[in-house]
Each structure stands twice: as C-alpha cells, then as structure tokens.
N, CA, C, O and CB atoms as a CASP TS submission, in Angstrom:
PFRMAT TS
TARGET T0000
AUTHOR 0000-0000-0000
METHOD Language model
MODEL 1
PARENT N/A
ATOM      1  N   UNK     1      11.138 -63.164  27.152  1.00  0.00           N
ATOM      2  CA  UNK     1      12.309 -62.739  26.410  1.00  0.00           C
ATOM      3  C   UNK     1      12.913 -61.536  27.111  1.00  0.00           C
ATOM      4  O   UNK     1      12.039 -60.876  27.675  1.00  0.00           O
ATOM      5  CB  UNK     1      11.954 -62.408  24.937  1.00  0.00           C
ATOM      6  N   UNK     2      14.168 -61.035  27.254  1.00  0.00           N
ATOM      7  CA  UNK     2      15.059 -60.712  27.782  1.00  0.00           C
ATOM      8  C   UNK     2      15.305 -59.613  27.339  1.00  0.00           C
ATOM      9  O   UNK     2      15.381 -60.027  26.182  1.00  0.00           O
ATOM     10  CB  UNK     2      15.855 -61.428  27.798  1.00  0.00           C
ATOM     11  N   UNK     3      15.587 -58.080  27.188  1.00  0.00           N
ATOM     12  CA  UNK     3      15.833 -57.050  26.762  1.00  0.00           C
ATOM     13  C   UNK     3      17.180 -57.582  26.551  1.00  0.00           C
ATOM     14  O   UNK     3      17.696 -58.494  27.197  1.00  0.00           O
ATOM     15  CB  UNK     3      15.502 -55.873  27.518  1.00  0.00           C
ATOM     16  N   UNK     4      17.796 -56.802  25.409  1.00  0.00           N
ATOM     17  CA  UNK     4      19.297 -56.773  25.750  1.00  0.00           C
ATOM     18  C   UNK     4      19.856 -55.071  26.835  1.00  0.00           C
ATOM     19  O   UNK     4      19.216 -54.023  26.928  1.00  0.00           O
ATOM     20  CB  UNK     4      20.167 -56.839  23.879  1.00  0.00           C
ATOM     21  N   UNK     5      21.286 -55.437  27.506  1.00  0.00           N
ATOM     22  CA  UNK     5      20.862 -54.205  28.321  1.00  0.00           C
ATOM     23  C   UNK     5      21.062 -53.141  27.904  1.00  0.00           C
ATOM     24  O   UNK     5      20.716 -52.092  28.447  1.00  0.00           O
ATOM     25  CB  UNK     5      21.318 -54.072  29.416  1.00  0.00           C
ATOM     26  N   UNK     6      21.794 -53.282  26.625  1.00  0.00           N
ATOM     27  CA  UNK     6      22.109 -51.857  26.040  1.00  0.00           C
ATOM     28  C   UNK     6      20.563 -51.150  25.504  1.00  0.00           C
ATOM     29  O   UNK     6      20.724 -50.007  25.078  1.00  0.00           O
ATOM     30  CB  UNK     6      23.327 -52.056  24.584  1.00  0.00           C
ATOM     31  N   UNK     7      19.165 -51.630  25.461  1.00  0.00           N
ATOM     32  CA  UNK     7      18.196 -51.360  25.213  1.00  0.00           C
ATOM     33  C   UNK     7      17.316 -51.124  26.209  1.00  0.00           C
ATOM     34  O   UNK     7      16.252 -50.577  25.921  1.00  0.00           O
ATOM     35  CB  UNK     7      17.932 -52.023  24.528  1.00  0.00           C
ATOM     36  N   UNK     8      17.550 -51.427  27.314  1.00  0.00           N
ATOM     37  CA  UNK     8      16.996 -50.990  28.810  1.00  0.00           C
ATOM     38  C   UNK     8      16.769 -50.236  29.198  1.00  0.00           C
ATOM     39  O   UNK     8      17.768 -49.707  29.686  1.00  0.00           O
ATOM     40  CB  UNK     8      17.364 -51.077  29.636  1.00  0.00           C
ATOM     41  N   UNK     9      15.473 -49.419  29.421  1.00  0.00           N
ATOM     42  CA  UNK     9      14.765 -48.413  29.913  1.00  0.00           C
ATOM     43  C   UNK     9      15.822 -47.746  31.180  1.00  0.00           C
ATOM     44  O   UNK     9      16.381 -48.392  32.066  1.00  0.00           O
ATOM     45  CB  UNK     9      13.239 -49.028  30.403  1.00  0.00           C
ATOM     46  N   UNK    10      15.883 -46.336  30.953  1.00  0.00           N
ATOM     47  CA  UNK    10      16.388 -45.849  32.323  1.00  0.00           C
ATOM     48  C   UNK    10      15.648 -45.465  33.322  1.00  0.00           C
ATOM     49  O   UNK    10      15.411 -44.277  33.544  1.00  0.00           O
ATOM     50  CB  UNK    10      17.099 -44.895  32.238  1.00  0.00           C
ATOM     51  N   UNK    11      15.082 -46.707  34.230  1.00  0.00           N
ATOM     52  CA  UNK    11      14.206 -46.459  35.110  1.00  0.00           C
ATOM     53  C   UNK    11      14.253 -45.043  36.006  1.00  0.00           C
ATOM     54  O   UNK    11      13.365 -44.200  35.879  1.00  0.00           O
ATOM     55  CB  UNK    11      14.280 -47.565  35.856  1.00  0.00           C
ATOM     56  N   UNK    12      15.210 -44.896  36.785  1.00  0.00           N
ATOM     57  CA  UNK    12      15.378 -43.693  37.462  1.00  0.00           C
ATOM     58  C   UNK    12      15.269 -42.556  36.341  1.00  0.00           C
ATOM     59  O   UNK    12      14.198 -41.954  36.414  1.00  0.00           O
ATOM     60  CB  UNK    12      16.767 -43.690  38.265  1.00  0.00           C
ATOM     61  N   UNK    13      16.001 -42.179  35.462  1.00  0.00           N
ATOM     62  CA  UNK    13      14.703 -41.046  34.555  1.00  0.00           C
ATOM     63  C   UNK    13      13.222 -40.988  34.488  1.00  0.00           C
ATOM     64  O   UNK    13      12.539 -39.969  34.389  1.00  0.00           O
ATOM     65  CB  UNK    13      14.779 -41.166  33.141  1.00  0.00           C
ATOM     66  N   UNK    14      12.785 -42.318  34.562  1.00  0.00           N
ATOM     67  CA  UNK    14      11.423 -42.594  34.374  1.00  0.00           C
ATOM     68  C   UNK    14      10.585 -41.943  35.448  1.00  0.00           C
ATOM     69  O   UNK    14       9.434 -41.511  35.485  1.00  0.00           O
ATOM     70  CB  UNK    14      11.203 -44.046  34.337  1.00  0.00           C
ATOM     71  N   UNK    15      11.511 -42.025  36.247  1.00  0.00           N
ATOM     72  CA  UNK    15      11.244 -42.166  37.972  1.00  0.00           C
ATOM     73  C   UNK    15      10.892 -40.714  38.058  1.00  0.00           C
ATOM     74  O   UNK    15       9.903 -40.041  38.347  1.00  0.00           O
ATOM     75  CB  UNK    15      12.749 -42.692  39.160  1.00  0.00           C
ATOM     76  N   UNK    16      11.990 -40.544  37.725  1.00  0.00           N
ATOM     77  CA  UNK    16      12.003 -38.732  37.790  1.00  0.00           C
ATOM     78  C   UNK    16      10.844 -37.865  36.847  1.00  0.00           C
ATOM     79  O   UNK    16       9.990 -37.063  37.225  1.00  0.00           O
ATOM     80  CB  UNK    16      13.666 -38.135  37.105  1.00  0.00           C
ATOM     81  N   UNK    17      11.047 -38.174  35.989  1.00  0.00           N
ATOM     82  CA  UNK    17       9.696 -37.235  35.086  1.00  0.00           C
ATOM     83  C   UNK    17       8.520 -37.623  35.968  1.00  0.00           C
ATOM     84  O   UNK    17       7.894 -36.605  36.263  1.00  0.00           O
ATOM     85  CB  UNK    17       9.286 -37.804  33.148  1.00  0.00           C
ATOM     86  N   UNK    18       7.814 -39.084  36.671  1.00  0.00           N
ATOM     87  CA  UNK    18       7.053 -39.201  37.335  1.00  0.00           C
ATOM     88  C   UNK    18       6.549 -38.354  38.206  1.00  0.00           C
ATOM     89  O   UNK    18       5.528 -37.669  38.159  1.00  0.00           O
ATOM     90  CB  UNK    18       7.279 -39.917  37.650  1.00  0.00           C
ATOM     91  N   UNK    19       7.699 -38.517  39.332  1.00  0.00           N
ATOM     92  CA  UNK    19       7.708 -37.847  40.362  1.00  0.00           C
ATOM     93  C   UNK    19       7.658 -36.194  40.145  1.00  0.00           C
ATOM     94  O   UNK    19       7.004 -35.653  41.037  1.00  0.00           O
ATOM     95  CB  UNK    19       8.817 -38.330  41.035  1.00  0.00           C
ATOM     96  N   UNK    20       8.196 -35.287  39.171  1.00  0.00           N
ATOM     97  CA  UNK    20       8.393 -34.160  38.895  1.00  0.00           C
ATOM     98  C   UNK    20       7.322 -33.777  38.408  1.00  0.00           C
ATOM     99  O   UNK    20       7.112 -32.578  38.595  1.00  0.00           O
ATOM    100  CB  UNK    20       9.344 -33.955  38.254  1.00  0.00           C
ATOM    101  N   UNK    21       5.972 -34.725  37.434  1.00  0.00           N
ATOM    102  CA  UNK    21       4.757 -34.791  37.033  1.00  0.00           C
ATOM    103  C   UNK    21       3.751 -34.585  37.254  1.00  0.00           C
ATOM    104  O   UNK    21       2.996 -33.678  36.904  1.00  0.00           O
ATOM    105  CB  UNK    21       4.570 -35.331  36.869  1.00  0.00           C
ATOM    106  N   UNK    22       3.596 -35.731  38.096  1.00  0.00           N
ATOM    107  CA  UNK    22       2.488 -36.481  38.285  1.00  0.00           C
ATOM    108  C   UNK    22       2.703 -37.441  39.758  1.00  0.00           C
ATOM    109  O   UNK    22       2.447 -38.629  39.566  1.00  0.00           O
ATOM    110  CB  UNK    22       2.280 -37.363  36.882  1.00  0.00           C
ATOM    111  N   UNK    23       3.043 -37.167  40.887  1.00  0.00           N
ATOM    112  CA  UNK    23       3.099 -37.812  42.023  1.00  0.00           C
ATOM    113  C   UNK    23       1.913 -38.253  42.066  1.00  0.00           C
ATOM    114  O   UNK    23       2.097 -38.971  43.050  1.00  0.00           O
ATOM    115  CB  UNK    23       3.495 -37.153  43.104  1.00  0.00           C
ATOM    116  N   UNK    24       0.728 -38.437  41.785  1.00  0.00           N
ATOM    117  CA  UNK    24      -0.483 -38.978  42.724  1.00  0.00           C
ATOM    118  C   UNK    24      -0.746 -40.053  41.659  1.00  0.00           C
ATOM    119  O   UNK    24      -1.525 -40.895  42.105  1.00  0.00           O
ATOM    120  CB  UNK    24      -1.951 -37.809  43.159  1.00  0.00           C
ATOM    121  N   UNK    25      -0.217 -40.393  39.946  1.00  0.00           N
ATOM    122  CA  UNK    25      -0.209 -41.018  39.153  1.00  0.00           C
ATOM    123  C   UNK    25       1.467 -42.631  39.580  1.00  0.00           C
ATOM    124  O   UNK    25       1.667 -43.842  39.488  1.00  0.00           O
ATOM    125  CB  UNK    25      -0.209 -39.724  37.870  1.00  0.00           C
ATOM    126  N   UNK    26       2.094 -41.427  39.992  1.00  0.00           N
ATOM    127  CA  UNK    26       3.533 -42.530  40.753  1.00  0.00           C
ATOM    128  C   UNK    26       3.109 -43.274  42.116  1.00  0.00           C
ATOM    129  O   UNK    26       3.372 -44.455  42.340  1.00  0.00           O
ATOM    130  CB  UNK    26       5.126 -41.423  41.346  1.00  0.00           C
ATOM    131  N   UNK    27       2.284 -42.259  43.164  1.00  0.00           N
ATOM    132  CA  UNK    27       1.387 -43.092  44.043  1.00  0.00           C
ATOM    133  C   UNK    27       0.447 -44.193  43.843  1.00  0.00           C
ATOM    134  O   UNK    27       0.133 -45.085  44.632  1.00  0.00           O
ATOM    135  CB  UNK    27       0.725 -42.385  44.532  1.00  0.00           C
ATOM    136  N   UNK    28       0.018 -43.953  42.543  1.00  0.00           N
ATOM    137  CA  UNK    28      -1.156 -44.736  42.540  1.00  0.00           C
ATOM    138  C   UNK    28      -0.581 -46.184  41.436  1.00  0.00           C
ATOM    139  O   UNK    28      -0.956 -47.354  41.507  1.00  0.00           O
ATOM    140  CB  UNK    28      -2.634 -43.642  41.882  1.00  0.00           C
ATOM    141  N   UNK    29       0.088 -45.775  40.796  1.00  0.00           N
ATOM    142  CA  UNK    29       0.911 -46.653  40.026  1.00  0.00           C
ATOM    143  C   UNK    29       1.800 -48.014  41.299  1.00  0.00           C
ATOM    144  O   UNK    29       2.133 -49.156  40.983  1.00  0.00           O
ATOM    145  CB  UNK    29       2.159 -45.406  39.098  1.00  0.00           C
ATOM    146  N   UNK    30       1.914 -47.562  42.248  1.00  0.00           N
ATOM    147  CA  UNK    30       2.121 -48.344  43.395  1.00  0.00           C
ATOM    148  C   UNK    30       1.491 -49.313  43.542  1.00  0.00           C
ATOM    149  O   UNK    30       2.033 -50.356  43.905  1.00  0.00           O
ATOM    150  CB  UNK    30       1.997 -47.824  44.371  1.00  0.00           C
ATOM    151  N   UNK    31       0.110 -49.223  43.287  1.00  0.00           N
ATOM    152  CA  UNK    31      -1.267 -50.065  43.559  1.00  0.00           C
ATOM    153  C   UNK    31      -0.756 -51.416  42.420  1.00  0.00           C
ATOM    154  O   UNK    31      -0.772 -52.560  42.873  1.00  0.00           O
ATOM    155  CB  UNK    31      -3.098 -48.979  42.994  1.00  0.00           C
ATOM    156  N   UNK    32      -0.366 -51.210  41.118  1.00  0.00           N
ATOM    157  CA  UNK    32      -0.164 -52.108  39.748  1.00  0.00           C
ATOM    158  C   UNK    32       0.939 -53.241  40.061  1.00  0.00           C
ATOM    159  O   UNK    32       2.129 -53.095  40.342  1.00  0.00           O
ATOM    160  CB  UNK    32       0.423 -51.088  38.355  1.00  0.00           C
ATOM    161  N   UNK    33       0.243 -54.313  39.938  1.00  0.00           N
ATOM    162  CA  UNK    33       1.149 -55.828  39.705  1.00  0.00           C
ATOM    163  C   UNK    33       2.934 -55.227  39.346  1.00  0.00           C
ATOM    164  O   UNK    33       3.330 -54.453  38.475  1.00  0.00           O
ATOM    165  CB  UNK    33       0.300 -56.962  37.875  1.00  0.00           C
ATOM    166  N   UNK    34       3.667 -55.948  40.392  1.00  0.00           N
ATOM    167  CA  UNK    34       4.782 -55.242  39.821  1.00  0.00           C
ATOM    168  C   UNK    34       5.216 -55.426  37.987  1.00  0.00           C
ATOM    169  O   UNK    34       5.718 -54.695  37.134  1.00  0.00           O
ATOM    170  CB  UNK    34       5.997 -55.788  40.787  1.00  0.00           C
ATOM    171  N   UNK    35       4.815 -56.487  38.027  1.00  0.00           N
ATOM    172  CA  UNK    35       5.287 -56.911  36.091  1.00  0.00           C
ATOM    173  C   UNK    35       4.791 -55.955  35.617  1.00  0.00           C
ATOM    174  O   UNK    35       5.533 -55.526  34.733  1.00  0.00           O
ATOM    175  CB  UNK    35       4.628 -58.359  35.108  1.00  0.00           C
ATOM    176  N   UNK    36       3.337 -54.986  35.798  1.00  0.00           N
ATOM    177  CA  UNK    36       3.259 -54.083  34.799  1.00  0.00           C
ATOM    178  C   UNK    36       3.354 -52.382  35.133  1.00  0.00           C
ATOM    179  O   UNK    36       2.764 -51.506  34.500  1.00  0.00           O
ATOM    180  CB  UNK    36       1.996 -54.451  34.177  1.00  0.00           C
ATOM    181  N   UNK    37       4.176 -52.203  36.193  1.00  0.00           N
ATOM    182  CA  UNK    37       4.210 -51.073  36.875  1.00  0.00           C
ATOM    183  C   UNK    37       5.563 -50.476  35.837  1.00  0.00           C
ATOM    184  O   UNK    37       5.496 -49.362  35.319  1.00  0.00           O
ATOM    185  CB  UNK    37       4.419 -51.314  38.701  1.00  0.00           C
ATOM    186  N   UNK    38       6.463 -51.168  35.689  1.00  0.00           N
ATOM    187  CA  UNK    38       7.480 -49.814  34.911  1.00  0.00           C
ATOM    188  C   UNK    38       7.183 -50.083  33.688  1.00  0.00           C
ATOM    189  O   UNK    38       7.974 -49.520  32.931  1.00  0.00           O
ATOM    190  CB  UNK    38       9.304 -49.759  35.056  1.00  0.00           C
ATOM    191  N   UNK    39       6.230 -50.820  33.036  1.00  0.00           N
ATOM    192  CA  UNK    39       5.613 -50.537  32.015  1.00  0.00           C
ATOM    193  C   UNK    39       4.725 -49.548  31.447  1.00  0.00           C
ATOM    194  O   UNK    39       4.707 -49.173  30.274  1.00  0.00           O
ATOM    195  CB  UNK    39       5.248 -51.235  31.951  1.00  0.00           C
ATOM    196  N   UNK    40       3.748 -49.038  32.712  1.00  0.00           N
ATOM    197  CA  UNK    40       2.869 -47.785  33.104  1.00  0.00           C
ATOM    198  C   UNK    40       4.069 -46.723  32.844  1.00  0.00           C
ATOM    199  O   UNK    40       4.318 -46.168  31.774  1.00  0.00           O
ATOM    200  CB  UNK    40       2.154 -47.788  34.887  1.00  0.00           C
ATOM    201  N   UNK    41       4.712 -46.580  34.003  1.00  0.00           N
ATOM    202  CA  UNK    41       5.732 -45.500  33.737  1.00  0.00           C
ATOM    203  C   UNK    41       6.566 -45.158  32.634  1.00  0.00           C
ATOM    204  O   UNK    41       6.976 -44.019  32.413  1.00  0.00           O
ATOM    205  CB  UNK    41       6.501 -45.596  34.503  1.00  0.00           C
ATOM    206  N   UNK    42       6.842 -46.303  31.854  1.00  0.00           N
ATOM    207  CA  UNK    42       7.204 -46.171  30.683  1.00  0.00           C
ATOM    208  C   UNK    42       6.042 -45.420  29.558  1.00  0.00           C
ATOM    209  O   UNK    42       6.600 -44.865  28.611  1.00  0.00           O
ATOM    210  CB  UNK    42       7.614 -47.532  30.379  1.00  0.00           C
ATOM    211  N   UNK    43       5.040 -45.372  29.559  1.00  0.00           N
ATOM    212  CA  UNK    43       4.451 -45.071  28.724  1.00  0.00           C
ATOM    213  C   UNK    43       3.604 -43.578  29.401  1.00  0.00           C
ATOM    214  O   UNK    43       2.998 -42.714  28.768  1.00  0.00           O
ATOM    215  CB  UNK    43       3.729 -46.352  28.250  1.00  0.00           C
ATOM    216  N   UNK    44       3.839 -43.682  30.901  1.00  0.00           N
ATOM    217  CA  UNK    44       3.440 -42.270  31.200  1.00  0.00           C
ATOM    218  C   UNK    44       4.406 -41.278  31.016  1.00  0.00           C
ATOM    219  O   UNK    44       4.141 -40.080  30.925  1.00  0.00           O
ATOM    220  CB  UNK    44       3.016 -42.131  32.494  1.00  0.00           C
ATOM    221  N   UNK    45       5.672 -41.830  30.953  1.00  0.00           N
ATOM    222  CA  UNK    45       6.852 -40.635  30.736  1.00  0.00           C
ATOM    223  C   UNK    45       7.100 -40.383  28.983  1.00  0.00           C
ATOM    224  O   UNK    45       7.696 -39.503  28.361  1.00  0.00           O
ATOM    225  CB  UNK    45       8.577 -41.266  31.561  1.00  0.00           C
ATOM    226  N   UNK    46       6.434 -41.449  28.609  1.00  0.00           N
ATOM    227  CA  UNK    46       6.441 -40.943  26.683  1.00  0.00           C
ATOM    228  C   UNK    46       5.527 -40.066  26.454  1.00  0.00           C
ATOM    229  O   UNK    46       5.822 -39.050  25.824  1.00  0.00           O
ATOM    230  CB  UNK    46       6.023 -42.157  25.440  1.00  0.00           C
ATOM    231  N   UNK    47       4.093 -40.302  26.970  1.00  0.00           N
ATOM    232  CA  UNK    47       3.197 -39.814  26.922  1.00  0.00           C
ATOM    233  C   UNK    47       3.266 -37.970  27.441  1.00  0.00           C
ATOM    234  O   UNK    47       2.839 -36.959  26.884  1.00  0.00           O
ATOM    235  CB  UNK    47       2.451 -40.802  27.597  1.00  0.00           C
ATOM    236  N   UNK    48       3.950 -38.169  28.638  1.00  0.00           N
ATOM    237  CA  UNK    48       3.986 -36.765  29.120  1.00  0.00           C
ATOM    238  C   UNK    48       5.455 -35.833  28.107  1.00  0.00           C
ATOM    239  O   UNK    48       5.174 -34.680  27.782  1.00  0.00           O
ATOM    240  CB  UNK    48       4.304 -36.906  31.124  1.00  0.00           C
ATOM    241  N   UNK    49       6.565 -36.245  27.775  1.00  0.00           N
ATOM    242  CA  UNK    49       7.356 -36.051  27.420  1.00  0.00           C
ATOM    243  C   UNK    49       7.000 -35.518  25.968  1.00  0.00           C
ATOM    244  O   UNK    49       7.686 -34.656  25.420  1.00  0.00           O
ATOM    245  CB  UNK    49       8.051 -36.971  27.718  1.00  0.00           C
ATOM    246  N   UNK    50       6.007 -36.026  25.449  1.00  0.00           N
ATOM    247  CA  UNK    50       5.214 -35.835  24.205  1.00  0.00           C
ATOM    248  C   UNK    50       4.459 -34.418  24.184  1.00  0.00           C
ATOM    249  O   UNK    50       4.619 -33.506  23.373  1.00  0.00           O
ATOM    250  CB  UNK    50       4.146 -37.031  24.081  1.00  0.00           C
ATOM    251  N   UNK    51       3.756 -34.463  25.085  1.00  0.00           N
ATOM    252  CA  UNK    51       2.910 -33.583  25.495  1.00  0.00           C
ATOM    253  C   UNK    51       3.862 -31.904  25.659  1.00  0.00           C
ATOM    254  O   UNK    51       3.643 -30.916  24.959  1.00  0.00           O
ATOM    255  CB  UNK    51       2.232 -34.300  26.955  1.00  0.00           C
ATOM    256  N   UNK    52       4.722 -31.988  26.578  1.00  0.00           N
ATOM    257  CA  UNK    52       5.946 -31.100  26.342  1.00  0.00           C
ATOM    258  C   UNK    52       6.274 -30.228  25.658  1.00  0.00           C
ATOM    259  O   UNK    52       6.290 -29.009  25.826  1.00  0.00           O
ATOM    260  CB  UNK    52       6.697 -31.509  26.125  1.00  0.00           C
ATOM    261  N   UNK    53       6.807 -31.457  24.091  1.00  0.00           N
ATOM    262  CA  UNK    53       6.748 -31.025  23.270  1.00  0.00           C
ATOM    263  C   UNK    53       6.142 -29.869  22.817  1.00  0.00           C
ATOM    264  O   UNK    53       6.382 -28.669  22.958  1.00  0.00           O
ATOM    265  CB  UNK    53       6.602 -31.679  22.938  1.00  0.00           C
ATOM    266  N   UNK    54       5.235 -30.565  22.193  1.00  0.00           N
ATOM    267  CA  UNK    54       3.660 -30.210  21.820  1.00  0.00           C
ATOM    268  C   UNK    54       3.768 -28.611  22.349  1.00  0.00           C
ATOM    269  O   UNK    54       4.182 -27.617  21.753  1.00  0.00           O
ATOM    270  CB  UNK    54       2.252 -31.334  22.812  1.00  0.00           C
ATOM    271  N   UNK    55       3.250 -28.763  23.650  1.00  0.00           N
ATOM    272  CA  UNK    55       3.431 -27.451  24.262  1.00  0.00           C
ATOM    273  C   UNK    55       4.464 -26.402  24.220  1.00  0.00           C
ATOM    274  O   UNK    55       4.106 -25.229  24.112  1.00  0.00           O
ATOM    275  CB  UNK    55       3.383 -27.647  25.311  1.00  0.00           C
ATOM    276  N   UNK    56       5.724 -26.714  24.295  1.00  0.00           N
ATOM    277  CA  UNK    56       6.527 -25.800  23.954  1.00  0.00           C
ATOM    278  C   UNK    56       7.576 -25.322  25.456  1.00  0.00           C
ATOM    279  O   UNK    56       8.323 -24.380  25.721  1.00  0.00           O
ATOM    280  CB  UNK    56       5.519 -24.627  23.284  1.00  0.00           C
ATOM    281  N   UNK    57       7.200 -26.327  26.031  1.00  0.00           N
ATOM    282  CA  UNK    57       7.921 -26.184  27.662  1.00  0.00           C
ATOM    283  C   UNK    57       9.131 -26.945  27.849  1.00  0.00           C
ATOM    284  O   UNK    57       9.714 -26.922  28.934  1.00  0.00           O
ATOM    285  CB  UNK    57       6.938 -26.763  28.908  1.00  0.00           C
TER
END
C-alpha cells in the first residue's frame, strides 16, 4: 500500500538529524535491506527528536 504524498516522510530532514546525530548509526544503517533502511531512520529521528525534548536542548 502506497502512502499518500501529502503524508510522506521528509527524508532529507531525516537525513539530516542523522547525520547531525549519530553518523556511525547513518553508516551503519547503510548495511540494512534498502526496504527497511528509511524506516530505521524514521524511527531513529523520532526517537532522538524525543529525547531532545526530554532534555531540554
């Protein structure tokens, strides 16, 4: 099933919190089947974005 695109992840944000993060997690995320690689990133940039929060940064 098909996202619609107005619901479509903004990969390059994704990209970016990655890279600004966690580079050796965006390196290694390289290694993952592509089908579930911007899925990882999707949930590492909620996850970290969360965390943030939390913290106060």
């Amino acid at each position: 099933m098909k996202m619609p695109a107005s619901m479509e992840p903004d990969w390059k944000a994704l990209l970016r919190v990655l890279r600004a993060h966690s580079a050796t997690f965006y390196l290694g995320s390289l290694l993952f089947p592509k089908e579930a690689r911007k899925g990882a990133w999707a949930v590492y940039a909620a996850c970290r974005l969360g965390d943030e929060a939390v913290d106060g940064q």
